[in-house]
Each structure stands twice: as structure tokens, then as C-alpha cells.
C-alpha positions in Angstrom: 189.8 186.5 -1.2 188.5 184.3 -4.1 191.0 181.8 -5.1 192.1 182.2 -8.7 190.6 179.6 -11.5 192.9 176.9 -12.7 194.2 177.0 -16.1 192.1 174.3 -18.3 193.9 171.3 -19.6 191.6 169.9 -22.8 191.6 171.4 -25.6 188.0 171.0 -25.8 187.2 173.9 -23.4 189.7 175.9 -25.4 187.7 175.4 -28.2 184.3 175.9 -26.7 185.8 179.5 -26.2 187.9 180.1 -29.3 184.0 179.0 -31.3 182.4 181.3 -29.1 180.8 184.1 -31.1 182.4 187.9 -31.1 178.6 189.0 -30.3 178.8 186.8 -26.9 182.2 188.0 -25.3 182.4 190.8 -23.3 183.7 194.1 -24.9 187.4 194.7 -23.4 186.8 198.1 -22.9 183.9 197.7 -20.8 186.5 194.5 -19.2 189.1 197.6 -18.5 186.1 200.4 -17.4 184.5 198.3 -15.2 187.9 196.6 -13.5 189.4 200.7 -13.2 185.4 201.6 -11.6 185.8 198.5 -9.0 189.5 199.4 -8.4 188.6 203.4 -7.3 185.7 202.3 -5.0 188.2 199.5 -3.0 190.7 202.5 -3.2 187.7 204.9 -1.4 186.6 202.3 0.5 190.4 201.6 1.4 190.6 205.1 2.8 187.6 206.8 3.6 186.4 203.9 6.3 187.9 202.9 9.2 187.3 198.9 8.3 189.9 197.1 9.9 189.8 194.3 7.0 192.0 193.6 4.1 190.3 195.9 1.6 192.8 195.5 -0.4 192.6 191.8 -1.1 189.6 192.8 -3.4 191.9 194.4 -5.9 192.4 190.9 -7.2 188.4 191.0 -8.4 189.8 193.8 -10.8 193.0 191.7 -12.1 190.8 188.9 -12.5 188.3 190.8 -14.5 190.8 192.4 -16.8 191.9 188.5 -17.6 189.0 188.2 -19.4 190.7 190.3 -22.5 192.9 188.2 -23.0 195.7 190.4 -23.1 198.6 190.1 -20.8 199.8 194.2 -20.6 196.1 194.4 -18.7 197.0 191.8 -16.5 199.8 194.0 -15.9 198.4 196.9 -15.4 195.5 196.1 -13.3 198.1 194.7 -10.7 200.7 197.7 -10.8 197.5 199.4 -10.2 196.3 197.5 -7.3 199.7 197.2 -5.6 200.4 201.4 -5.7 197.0 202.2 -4.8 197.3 199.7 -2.0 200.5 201.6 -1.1 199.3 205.1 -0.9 196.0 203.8 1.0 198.7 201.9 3.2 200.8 205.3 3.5 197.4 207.5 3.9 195.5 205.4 6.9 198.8 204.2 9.1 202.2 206.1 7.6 205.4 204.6 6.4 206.6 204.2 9.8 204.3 202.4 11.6 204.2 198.5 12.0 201.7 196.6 13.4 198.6 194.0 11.9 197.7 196.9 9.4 201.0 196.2 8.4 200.5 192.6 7.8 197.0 192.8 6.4 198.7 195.4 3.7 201.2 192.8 2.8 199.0 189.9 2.6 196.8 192.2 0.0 200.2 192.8 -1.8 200.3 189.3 -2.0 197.5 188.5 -2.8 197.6 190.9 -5.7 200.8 189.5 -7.0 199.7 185.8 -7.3 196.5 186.8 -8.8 198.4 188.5 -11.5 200.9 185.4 -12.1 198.2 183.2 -12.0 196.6 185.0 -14.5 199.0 185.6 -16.7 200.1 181.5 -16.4 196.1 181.2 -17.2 196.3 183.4 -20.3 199.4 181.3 -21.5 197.1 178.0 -21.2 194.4 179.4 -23.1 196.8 180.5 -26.3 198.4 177.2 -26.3 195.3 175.7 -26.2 193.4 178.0 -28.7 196.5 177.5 -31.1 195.8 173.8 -30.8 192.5 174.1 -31.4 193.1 176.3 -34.2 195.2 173.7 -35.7 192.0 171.3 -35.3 190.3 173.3 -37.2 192.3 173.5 -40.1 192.7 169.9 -40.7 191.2 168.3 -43.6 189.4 165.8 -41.1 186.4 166.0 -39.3 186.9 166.0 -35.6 185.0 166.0 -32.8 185.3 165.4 -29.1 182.1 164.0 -26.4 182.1 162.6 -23.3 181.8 159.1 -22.1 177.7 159.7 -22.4 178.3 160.8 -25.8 177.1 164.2 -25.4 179.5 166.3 -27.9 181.7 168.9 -26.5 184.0 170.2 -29.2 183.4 170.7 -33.2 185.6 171.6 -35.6 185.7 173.6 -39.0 185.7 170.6 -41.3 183.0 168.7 -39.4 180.8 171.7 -39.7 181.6 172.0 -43.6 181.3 168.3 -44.6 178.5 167.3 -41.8 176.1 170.6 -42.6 175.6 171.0 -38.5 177.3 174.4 -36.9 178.8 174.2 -33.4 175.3 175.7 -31.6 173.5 172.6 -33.6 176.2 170.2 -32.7 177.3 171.0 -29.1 175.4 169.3 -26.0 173.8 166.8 -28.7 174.6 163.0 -28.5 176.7 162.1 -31.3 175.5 159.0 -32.6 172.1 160.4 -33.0 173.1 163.4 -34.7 174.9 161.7 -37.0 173.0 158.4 -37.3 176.3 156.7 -37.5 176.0 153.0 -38.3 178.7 150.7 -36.6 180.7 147.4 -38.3 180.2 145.4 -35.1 177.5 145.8 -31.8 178.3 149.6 -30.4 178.9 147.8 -26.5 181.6 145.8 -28.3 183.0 148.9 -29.5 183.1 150.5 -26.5 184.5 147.7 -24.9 187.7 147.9 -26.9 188.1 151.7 -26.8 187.8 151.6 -22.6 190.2 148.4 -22.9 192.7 149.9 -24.7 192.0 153.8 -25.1 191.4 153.4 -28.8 189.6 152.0 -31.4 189.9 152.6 -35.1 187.3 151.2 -37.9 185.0 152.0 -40.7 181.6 153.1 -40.1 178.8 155.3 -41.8 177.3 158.8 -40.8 174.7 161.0 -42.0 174.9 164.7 -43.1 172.0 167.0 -42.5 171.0 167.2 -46.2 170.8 163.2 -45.9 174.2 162.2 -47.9 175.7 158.9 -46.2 179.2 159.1 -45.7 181.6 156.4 -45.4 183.9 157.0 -42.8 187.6 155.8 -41.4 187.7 156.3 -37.8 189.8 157.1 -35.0 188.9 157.3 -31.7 191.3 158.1 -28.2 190.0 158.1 -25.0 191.1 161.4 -22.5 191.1 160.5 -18.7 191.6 162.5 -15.8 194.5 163.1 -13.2 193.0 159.9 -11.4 192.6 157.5 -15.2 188.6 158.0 -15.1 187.8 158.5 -18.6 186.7 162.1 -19.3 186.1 162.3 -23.1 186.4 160.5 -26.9 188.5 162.5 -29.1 186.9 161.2 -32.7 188.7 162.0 -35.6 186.6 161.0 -39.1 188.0 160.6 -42.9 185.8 160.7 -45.5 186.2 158.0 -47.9 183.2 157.7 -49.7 184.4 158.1 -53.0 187.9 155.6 -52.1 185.3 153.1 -51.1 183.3 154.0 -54.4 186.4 153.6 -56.7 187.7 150.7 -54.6 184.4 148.9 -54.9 184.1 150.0 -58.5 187.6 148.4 -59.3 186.6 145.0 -57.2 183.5 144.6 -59.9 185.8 145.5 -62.7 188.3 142.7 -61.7 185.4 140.7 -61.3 183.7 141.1 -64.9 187.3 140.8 -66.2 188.1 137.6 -64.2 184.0 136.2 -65.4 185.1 137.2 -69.2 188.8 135.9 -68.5 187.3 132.5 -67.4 183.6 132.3 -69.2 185.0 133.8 -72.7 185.0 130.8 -75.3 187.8 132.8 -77.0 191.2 131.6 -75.8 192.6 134.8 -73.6 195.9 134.6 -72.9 198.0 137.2 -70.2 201.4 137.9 -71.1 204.6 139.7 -69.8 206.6 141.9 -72.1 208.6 143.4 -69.6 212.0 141.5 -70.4 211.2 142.1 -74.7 211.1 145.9 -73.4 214.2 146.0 -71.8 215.6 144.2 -74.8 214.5 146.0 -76.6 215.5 149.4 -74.6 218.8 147.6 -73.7 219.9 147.2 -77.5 218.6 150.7 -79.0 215.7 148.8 -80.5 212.4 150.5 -79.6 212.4 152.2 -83.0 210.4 149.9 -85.1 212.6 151.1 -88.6 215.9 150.3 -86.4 214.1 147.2 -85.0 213.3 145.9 -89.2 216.9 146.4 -89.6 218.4 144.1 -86.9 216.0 141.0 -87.8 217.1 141.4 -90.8 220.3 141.2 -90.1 220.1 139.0 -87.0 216.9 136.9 -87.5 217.7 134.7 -84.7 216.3 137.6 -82.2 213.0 136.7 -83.3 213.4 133.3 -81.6 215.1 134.8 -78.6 212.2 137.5 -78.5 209.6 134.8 -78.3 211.2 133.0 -75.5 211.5 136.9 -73.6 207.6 136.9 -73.9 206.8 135.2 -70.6 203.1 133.9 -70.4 201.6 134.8 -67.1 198.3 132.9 -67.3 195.6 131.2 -69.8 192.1 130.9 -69.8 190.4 127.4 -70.2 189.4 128.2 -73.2 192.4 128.2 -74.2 193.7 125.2 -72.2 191.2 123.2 -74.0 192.4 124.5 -77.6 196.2 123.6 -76.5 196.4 120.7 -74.5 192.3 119.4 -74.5 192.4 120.4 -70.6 190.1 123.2 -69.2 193.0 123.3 -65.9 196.8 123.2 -67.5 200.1 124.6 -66.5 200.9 127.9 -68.7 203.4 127.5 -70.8 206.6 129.4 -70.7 206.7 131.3 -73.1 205.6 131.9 -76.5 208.2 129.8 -77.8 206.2 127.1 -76.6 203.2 128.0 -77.9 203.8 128.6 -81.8 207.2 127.2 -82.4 210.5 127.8 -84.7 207.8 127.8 -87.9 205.9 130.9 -87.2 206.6 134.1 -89.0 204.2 136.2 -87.6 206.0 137.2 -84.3 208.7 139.4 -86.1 205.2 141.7 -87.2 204.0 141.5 -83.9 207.3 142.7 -82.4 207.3 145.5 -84.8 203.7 146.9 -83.9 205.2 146.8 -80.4 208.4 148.9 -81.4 206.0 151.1 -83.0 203.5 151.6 -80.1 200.8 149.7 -81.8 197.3 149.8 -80.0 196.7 146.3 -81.2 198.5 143.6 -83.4 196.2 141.3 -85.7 197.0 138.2 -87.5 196.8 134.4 -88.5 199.2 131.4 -87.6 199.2 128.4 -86.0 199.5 127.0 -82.4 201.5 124.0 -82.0 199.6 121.8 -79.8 201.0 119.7 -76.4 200.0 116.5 -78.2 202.3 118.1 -81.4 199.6 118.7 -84.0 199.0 122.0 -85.2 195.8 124.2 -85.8 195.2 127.3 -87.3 194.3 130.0 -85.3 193.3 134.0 -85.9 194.9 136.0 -83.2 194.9 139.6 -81.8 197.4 141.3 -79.5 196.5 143.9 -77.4 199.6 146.2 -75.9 199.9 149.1 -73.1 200.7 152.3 -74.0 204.3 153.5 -74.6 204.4 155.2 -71.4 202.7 153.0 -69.1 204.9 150.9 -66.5 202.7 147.9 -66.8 204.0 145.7 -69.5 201.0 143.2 -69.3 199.7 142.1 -72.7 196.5 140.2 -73.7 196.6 137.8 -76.8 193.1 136.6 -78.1 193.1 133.5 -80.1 190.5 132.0 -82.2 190.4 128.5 -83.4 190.7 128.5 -86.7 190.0 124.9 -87.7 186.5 124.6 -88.2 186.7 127.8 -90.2 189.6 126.7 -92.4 188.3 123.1 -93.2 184.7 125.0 -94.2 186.2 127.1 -96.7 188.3 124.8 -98.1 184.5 122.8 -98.3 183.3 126.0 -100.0 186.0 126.3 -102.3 185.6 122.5 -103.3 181.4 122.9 -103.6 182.3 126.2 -105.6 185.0 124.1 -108.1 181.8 121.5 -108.0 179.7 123.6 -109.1 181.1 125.8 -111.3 181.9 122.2 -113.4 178.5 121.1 -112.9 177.5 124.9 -114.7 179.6 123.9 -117.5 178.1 120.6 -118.1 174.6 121.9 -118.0 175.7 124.5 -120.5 177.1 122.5 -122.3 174.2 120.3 -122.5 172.3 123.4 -123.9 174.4 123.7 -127.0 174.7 119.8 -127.6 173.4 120.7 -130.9 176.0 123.1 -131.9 178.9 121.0 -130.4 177.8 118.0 -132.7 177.0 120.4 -135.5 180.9 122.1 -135.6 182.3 118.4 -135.0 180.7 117.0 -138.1 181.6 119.6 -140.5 185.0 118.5 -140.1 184.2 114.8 -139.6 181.9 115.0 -143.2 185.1 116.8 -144.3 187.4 114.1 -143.6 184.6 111.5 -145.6 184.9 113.9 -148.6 188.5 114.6 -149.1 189.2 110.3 -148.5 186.7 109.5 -150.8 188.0 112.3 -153.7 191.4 111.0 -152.9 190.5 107.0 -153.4 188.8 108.1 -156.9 192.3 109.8 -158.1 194.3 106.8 -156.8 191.9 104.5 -158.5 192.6 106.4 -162.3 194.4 105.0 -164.5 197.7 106.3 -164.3 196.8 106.8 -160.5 197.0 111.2 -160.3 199.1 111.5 -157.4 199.3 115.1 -156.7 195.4 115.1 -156.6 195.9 112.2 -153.9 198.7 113.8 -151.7 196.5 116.8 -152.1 193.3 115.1 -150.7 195.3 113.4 -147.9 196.7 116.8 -146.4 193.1 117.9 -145.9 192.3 115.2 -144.5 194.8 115.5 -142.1 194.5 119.2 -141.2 190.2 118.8 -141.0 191.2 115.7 -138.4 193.4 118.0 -136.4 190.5 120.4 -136.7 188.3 118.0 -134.8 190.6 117.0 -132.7 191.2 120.7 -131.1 187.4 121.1 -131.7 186.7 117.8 -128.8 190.4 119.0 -127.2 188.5 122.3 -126.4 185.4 120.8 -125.5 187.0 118.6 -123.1 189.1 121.6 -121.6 185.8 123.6 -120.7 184.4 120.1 -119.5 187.7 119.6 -117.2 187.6 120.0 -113.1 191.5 121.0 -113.4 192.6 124.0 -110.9 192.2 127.0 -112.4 195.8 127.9 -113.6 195.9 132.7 -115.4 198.5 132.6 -118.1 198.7 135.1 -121.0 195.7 135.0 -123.4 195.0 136.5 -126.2 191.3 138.2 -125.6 190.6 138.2 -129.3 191.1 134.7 -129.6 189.2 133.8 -126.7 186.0 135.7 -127.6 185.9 133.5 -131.1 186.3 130.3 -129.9 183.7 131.1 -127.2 181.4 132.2 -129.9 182.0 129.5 -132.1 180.3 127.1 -129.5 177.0 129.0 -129.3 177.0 129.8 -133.6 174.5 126.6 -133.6 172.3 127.9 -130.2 172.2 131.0 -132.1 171.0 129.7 -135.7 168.6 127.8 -134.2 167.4 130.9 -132.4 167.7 133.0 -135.4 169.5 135.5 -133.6 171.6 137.8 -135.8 174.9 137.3 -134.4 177.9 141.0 -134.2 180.5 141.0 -133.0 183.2 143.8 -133.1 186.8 143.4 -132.0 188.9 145.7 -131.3 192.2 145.8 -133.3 194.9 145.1 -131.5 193.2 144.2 -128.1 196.6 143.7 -125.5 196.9 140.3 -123.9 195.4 139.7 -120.4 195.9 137.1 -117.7 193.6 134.9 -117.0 192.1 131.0 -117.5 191.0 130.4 -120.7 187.8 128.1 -119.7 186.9 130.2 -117.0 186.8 133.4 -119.1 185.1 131.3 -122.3 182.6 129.9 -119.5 181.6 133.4 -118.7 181.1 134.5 -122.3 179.1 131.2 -123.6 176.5 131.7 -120.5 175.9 135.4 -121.0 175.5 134.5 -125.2 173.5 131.7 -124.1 171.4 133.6 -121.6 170.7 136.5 -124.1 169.4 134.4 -127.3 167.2 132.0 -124.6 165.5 135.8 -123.3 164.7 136.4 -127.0 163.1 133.3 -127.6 159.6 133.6 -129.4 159.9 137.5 -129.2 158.5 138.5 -133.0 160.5 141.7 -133.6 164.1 141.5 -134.5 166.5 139.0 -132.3 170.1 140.8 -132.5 173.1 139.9 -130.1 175.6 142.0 -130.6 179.7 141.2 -128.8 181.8 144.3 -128.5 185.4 144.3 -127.3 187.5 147.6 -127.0 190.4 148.8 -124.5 189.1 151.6 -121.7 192.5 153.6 -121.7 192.8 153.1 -118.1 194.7 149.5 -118.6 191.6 147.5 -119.2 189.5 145.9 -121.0 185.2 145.8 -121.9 184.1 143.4 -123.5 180.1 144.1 -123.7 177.3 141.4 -124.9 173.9 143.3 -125.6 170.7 141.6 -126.7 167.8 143.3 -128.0 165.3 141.6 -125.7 162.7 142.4 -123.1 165.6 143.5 -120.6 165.6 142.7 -116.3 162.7 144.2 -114.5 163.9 147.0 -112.1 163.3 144.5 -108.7 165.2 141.5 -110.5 168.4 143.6 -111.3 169.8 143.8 -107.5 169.3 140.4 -107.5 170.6 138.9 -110.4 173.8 138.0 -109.3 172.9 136.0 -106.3 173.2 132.2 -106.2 169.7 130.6 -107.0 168.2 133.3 -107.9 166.6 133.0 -111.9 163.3 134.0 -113.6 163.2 131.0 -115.3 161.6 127.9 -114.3 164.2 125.1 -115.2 167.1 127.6 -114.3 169.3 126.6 -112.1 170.5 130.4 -110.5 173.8 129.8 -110.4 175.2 130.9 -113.8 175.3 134.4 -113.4 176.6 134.3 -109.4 178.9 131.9 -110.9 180.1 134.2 -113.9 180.5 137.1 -111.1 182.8 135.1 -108.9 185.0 133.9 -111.9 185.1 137.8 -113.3 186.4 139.1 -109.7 188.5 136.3 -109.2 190.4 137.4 -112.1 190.3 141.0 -110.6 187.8 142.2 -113.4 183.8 143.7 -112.7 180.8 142.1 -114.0 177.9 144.4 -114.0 174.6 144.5 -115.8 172.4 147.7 -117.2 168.8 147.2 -118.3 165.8 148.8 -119.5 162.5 147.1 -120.0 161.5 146.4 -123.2 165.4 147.9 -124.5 167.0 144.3 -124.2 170.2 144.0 -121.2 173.7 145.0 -121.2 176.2 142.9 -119.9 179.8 144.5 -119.1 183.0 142.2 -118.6 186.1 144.7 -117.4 189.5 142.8 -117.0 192.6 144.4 -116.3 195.5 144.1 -119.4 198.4 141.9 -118.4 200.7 145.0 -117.9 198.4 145.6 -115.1 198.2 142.5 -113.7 201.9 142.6 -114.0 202.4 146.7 -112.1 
């Protein structure tokens, strides 16, 4: 009698026949046909011969081939069957009665019979333990595999198949490592070393799909031994990390271009924790930015006790060298430390981060460790309202250079502009003497009329007192005649008050009446009545006007047809004010007229450029428009807008 097979113990033999294809197992109906066939002929053979042997025995061929369906109620069956028909043969060939060795070759059958079938059934118990095991392997979300010691591979699972492209008949009897091309972090004997050492090893390593894709693996391995401890297999279980290790390496060179900008940037970076201003913020029913308005109002010392929440975590050397003159510093504290009791631009900032402000811009100054101060331009950049991390990043830009150029420019600009009205002034030389003598000559006349009546005999004193008034109000005259002159000469500060426009337009054109005579320019000009005040500086806005007159009767010069200038004020209805000089010259050339208002541009040959860039700057720094319109051979069109004071004033 064969002896029964014993029931397997790794999962991996499970598996081989849980993956075996429904096309290579055996039908269990041909299973049950052929085990009920076998079964009759031991029965015939049972009864029908006169062989001495334990036929019977052979009964357990059937129970062992009905095993093979895997169902226990044919396990069953096929014994029940093997044991009654081993009975009647029993009853048939020796009776009931009689006891001898028949008798003892019948109950060894029995026996036989009856083990076979608990053997079995203990067998088939095995094998759906271990088939639900390996069932369980192949639903896992890993790749797993088992080989022997030689590294011939003896189990494959779903997920290996799916991510590694190779089914179980590629994969099975194959050597792993050259299937899979797998590439090792240290020598593969050193590996081995460790997992027979200690029965496992775990690492990172690389494999390769069939299509070619490298994987990037983490990696268990346990070692299976026998009854004796000889090692009888690797259980290998694989993660894919590919795309971890991608994003993980991704996020290593992002922190690395951040630290390289961080450290290389020549704009002071510096990183700072809000966490404490938010729960201070949270803590008081603050972090509404109208709420938040309120309580500095009300409280303005929480500005101060803000700043000092504001912890700074760490500064670049740019910004060590702009505080302390250091490229390696301690951080400072806080913001406190940084800009001070004098700042007002943290209560704004503190309010853009109530209001879940992107970014926070501004301008203030740093206070230095040596204690001097410098201007800086600074922009705050906050995390979103709902994100945990509180970290914010403050670039600052050292304002210094900047500041102590434009306050250059503005001094070259107050230079110039002077210089413009001493040239222009050189220009109507002429004029300026020729209104100063009138009431000089004036002066001369009325004294010498007066000294005639005093000299009469009786002296005519009412003629005399007569003569000396005029004199007096003709020197008064002159003497706001050079007053103005010096005025328009001065390098004072340019101070807007109240003017009236009227008046300003006719003392402006009293200084070019000589340019123009002398020209023979036919002079208009048209006022509207009633033009309102506007707000401005007298020089300046005279400045303009006398350079656009002058400008206008110089472009006429020589021309043989009719030299006309023509000054036109009049309100717009929309608050301001036009005032509009229009020569009849040969007007701007198309290409010239984009130009014309840029410093050192001119089309004449001892013009400076600068008079009409200068004119432009004083026009919009009285919030007004200077614009030109020209047509060649149609003379140009200058227009002056300022706004009335009631504007300037809304």
C-alpha cells in the first residue's frame, strides 16, 4: 500500500498550484469516474479471484485520486465506498463468521482505508490554508516573490505580474536577479552574507520591467529554512517607490536652490515666525483685519508687543552685512530689534496679515547694530490662511544708495531748472532793461518837472507834491519790476499757494513784450473773465509761460509771412484750466514731436534741450498736462491744463 503524501508546509507550493491554470487540472468528474472505475475492478478482483492478498488495500489509490478535487464530501465518499465494498467482498469470499488471516488482511485494508481518508482530508485542510495565504499574497499592493537559495524563483504574485510585465510561466524556474536586472546598494556576496547571518535583509535597490522602466525599490527579504535550519528559500517582498524617491529627490534640489538663493541672493532675506502673532491674534478675536484697525487704535501699544511676537528664525548674509557689516551674525530676536519703537509700517503689515494678504510691500528703515539707520524697501511674503506653517519671508532692499541719488537728482533738477531761468533770462536781457527804464526815465521826468515848479516864483506846490507822488509810485514800479526779476532768478524751494492765473499770464508776458517787438510778432492774448484761482508757484508757472512765448517768436524768426502769437486762457468745465500759446510758424516735424519733451533733445543748434523737459516736469509737478499739437507749415500748439484750486483742495 502506497503511503499517503504529506501535507506541504510553504506557501510557495500552494501557490504554484493555486496559479496553475484551469486548462491544466484534471476535470473532477473524470477525478470521480475514474476513482468509481478503479474501485469496481478491486471490488471484482476482490471477489472473483482466489488471491490471497490484501486487495483491498488498493481502495486507497481511489481515495487518493478523488483528493485531487479538492473537495472533502469525495474524500468521504470514496472511503465509505471502499470500506462497504471491502465488507461485502469480506462477507462474499469467507462469511461473517469465520476468523482467521483473511480476517486480518480485511482489517488491515479497513485500515488502511481509513487513514488514507484522514490523511487526505488533513491534506486538503493544508492546501486551503495555504491557498488562502497565498490568496492573501496576491492581493497585496506589493510585489512578492519567493526563490530558492540558487535564486531560481518559485512563487509569483498578482502585483509582481502587473507592475513587473512577466506572468508566472515567464517568471517561475528563472533566476531572479537576471530577470529583473536588479542592481544592488552594496556587493550582492555582502548581501547575502547578512540575510544568511541574520535571516533578513532590508534595503533599496533597482529592478527592471519587461517594457524597460527602472523601478526603484524598498526591499524586504526573509529567509525560510527547513525542519533541520538549512535554508530552503528567500521570501522577497518589493515596494515601489519610484515616484517617493522622485518627489523626495525633487524636494532635496528645491531646498537646495532655496538654501543657494537664501545664501547667494544680494537682497537681504530674512525667515520669520508668526506663529505666536497668530495665536495673538486668534487668542484676542483679532484675525479680522477691520476688528484688528480698531484695537490699535485703541490700544496702540500692541503694535510694539506684536513686533516683539514676530520671532526671526534666520538671516541671510546679505542681510547680516546691511545690519551689523558681518556676512556671519547672530539673528536677532525679533523684529523689535530690527526696526525699532519709530517705525509705523508694522501696524500695515499686521493688517495685510489679519486680512490674509499674499504679500505686504513697503518702505522704512532698519536700525542698525552700530545704531545708525538706513532706509530700506521691504516686501513680506505670508502663508495662506489655512496653512499650519506660519513661516514668513521678509525681503529687504537697501535703500541708501537709492535715496541719497534722488535726492542728487532732485538737487541737479532744482540746478537746472535755475540755470534754464538764467539762460532765459539772458534771452530777454533786452526787454528786462527796456521795462526797467521806462520807469527809471519816468522817475528823471517827474523830478526834473517837479524842481522847475519849486524853482517858480511863488514856488507852485501842488504841481511839486504832484510830481513827487509819481515819482514815488514809478520807483515802486521798478522796484517790483527787479523784485520779480529776482524772484524768477531765485533757487528758493518751490513753495503752491493761491494764484491768481490771470495775473500770472500778464506779468509773464510783460517780460517777453521786448523779445517780441524786436521779433515783430503780433502779440493776443485772450483771458477768460473770471478765470478761478489755482495753486501753484508763481515762478515756476511764469517760467513755463516765458519759454514756450520765447520758443514760439524764436521758430518765427526770418519767416516772411505774418508772425502772430496768440495766449488763450479759458476754464474746461471739468475743474480746470487751458491756457493755450499758438504761433503761426513752420510747426514740429512728425519724427520731432515724440521727442520734444525729452531732456537734450532741441532742433536748434545753441539750444540747450532742456527747456521744454523742464517745462513738462514743472506742469506735472503741479498735477497739470503739458502737451503739444503740430502741423507742418500750420505753426505749434502748446496746451497747459492745471487743476482750479477747489480741485486741488477735493
Amino acid at each position: 500500500m502506497a503511503a499517503p503524501p504529506r501535507p506541504q508546509s510553504r506557501p510557495y507550493i500552494a501557490r504554484a498550484a493555486v496559479r496553475a491554470p484551469t486548462r491544466d487540472r484534471v476535470s473532477p468528474w473524470l477525478l470521480r469516474t475514474s476513482a468509481a472505475a478503479l474501485m469496481l475492478g478491486i471490488f471484482l478482483l476482490d471477489t472473483l479471484t482466489t488471491l490471497e492478498g490484501a486487495v483491498a488495500v488498493l481502495y486507497v489509490v481511489a481515495v487518493l485520486l478523488v483528493a485531487g478535487t479538492h473537495r472533502r464530501g469525495d474524500i468521504a465518499m470514496a472511503a465509505a465506498g471502499g470500506v462497504l465494498l471491502t465488507v461485502i467482498a469480506y462477507a462474499q469470499s469467507h462469511g461473517l463468521e469465520h476468523v482467521g488471516s483473511q480476517t486480518v488482511r480485511a482489517f488491515v485494508s479497513l485500515s488502511a482505508i481509513g487513514i488514507a481518508a484522514l490523511l487526505a482530508l488533513q491534506n486538503q485542510g493544508a492546501v486551503h490554508t495555504l491557498s488562502a495565504q497565498a490568496t492573501l499574497l496576491d492581493v497585496s499592493h506589493d510585489m512578492i516573490f519567493v526563490r530558492d537559495i540558487a535564486g531560481t524563483i518559485t512563487f509569483w504574485n498578482a502585483t509582481a505580474e502587473s507592475v513587473y510585465g512577466f506572468s508566472p510561466a515567464q517568471a517561475l524556474g528563472r533566476h531572479a536577479d537576471e530577470l529583473l536586472g536588479t542592481r544592488y546598494p552594496d556587493r550582492r556576496e555582502n548581501v547575502e552574507a547578512q540575510l544568511l547571518a541574520t535571516g533578513r535583509w532590508e534595503g533599496v535597490l533597482e529592478q527592471v520591467t519587461r517594457h524597460g522602466n527602472t523601478l526603484v525599490l524598498d526591499s524586504r527579504w526573509v529567509l525560510q529554512r527547513d525542519d533541520k535550519g538549512r535554508p530552503t528559500g528567500v521570501l522577497e517582498t518589493h515596494t515601489d517607490i519610484t515616484e517617493r524617491k522622485a518627489a523626495y529627490a525633487a524636494l532635496v534640489r528645491s531646498e537646495q536652490r532655496f538654501r543657494r538663493m537664501f545664501d547667494e541672493s544680494r537682497i537681504g532675506v530674512l525667515q520669520q515666525d508668526w506663529s505666536a502673532v497668530r495665536a495673538e491674534l486668534d487668542a484676542c478675536g483679532l484675525r479680522d483685519a477691520d476688528a484688528l484697525a480698531h484695537h490699535i487704535a485703541e490700544h496702540p501699544e500692541f503694535v510694539g508687543h506684536a513686533r516683539r511676537l514676530a520671532r526671526i528664525q534666520e538671516v541671510n548674509p546679505a542681510f547680516a552685512m546691511m545690519f551689523a557689516g558681518s556676512k556671519s551674525m547672530t539673528a536677532p530676536a525679533s523684529v523689535q530689534d530690527i526696526i525699532g519703537d519709530a517705525d509705523r509700517t508694522f501696524a500695515a503689515a499686521l493688517l495685510a496679515f489679519a486680512r490674509g494678504d499674499a504679500f505686504h510691500e513697503g518702505e522704512t528703515e532698519i536700525v542698525r547694530r552700530g545704531g545708525d539707520r538706513a532706509p530700506v524697501l521691504f516686501t513680506i511674503t505670508f502663508p495662506s490662511a489655512g496653512d499650519a506653517d506660519a513661516s514668513v519671508l521678509v525681503f529687504v532692499v537697501d535703500n541708501t544708495e537709492r535715496q541719497r541719488a534722488q535726492d542728487a537728482l532732485l538737487l541737479a533738477q532744482t540746478e537746472l531748472a535755475h540755470a534754464s531761468r538764467v539762460s532765459t533770462l539772458g534771452e530777454l536781457t533786452a526787454s528786462i532793461a527796456h521795462e526797467v527804464n521806462q520807469p527809471l526815465m519816468s522817475v528823471v521826468t517827474y523830478g526834473e518837472a517837479g524842481m522847475r515848479w519849486l524853482r517858480r516864483d511863488p514856488p507852485d506846490l501842488h504841481e511839486v507834491d504832484t510830481a513827487i507822488s509819481r515819482i514815488v509810485s514809478e520807483g515802486r514800479r521798478a522796484g517790483e519790476i527787479v523784485q520779480r526779476i529776482r524772484s524768477f532768478l531765485g533757487k528758493a524751494t518751490a513753495g503752491h499757494e493761491t494764484l491768481d492765473i490771470a495775473t500770472v499770464i500778464e506779468e509773464a508776458t510783460r517780460l517777453v513784450q521786448h523779445e517780441l517787438a524786436r521779433g515783430a510778432v503780433d502779440f493776443h492774448l485772450e483771458l477768460e473773465a473770471h478765470l478761478p484761482a489755482v495753486r501753484g508757484d508763481r515762478v515756476q508757472l511764469q517760467q513755463v509761460l516765458v519759454n514756450l512765448m520765447v520758443n514760439a517768436s524764436q521758430a518765427m524768426t526770418g519767416q516772411s509771412s505774418r508772425r502772430r502769437l496768440s495766449v488763450l486762457a479759458a476754464g474746461t468745465g471739468d475743474g480746470r484750466i487751458d491756457i493755450v500759446v499758438a504761433d503761426t510758424g513752420p510747426g514740429i516735424a512728425p519724427e520731432h514731436l515724440e521727442r520734444l519733451f525729452d531732456p537734450f533733445f532741441t532742433t536748434r543748434p545753441e539750444g540747450m534741450g532742456m527747456g521744454l523737459a523742464i517745462c513738462r516736469t514743472i506742469a506735472e509737478s503741479h498735477g497739470g498736462r503739458l502737451g503739444v499739437e503740430s502741423t507742418p507749415g500750420n505753426g505749434a500748439t502748446f496746451r497747459l491744463s492745471l487743476a482750479t484750486a477747489t480741485e486741488v483742495s477735493a
